[in-house]
C-alpha positions as CSV (number, residue, x, y, z in Angstrom):
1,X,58.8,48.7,174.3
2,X,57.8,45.1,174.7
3,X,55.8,43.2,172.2
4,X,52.7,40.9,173.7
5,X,52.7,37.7,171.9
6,X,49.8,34.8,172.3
7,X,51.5,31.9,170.8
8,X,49.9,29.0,169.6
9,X,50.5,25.3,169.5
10,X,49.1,22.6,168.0
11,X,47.4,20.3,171.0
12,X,48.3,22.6,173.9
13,X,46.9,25.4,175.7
14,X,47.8,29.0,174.6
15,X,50.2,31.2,177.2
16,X,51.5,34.4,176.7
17,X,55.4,35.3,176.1
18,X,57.1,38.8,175.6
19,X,59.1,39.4,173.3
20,X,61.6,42.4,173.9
21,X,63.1,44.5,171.3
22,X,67.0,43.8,171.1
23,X,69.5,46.1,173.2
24,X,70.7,49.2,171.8
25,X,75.2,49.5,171.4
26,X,75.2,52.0,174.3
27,X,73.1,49.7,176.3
28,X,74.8,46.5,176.1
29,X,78.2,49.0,176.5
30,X,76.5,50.4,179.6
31,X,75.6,46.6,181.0
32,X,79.1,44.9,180.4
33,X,81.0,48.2,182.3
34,X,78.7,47.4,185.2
35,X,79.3,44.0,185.2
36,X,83.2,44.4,184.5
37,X,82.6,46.8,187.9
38,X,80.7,44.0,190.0
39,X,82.9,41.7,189.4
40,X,86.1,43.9,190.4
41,X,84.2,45.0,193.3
42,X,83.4,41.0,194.2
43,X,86.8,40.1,193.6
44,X,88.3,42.7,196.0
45,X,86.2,42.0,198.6
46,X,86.9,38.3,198.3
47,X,90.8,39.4,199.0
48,X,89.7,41.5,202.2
49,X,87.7,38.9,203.4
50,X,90.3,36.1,203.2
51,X,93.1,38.8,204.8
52,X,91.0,39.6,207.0
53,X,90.7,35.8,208.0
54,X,94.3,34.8,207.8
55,X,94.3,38.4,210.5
56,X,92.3,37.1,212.7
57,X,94.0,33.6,212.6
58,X,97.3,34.8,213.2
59,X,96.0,36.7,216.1
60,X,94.1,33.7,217.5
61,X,97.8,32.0,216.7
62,X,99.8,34.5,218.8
63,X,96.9,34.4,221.8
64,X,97.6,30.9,222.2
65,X,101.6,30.6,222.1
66,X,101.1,33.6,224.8
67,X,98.7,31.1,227.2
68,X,100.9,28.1,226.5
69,X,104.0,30.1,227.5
70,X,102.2,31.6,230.5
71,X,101.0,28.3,231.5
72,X,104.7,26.8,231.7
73,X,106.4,30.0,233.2
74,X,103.3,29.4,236.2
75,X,103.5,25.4,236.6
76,X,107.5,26.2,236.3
77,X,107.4,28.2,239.5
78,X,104.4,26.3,241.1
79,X,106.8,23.2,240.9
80,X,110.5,24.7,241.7
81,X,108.7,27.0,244.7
C-alpha cells in the first residue's frame, strides 16, 4: 500500500512523493533469486555469444586459407601450362 505524502519546504513549491512501505523477508528473498537468475542467464549468454563469434571467425579463417591455396594451385598451372 503506498503512502501519499505532500511535503513541504520552506521557500519552494510543494510536490508530491510516495513513500512505500518497506519489503517484506520473502519479498526481498524472492527479488535477489531473480536477480542471482538474470544474471546467470546474462552471463551464459555472454559465453555463447563470444563462442559463437570466435565460430564464425575461425570459419571465415579456414574460407580464406582455402581461396588463397586455390588461388596459387590456379596461377601455378596458369604459369607452368
Amino acid at each position: 500500500m503506498k503512502i501519499f505524502v505532500v511535503l513541504q519546504h520552506r521557500y519552494v513549491c510543494e510536490y508530491f512523493n510516495w513513500l512505500d512501505p518497506e519489503m517484506t523477508d520473502r519479498a526481498t528473498i524472492i527479488i535477489n533469486g531473480l536477480l542471482r537468475k538474470l544474471d546467470r542467464m546474462e552471463s551464459e549468454k555472454r559465453l555463447q555469444d563470444e563462442f559463437n563469434r570466435r565460430r564464425k571467425l575461425n570459419g571465415y579463417t579456414v574460407a580464406c586459407w582455402l581461396c588463397l591455396v586455390v588461388i596459387v594451385l590456379l596461377f601455378g598451372f596458369i604459369v607452368y601450362k
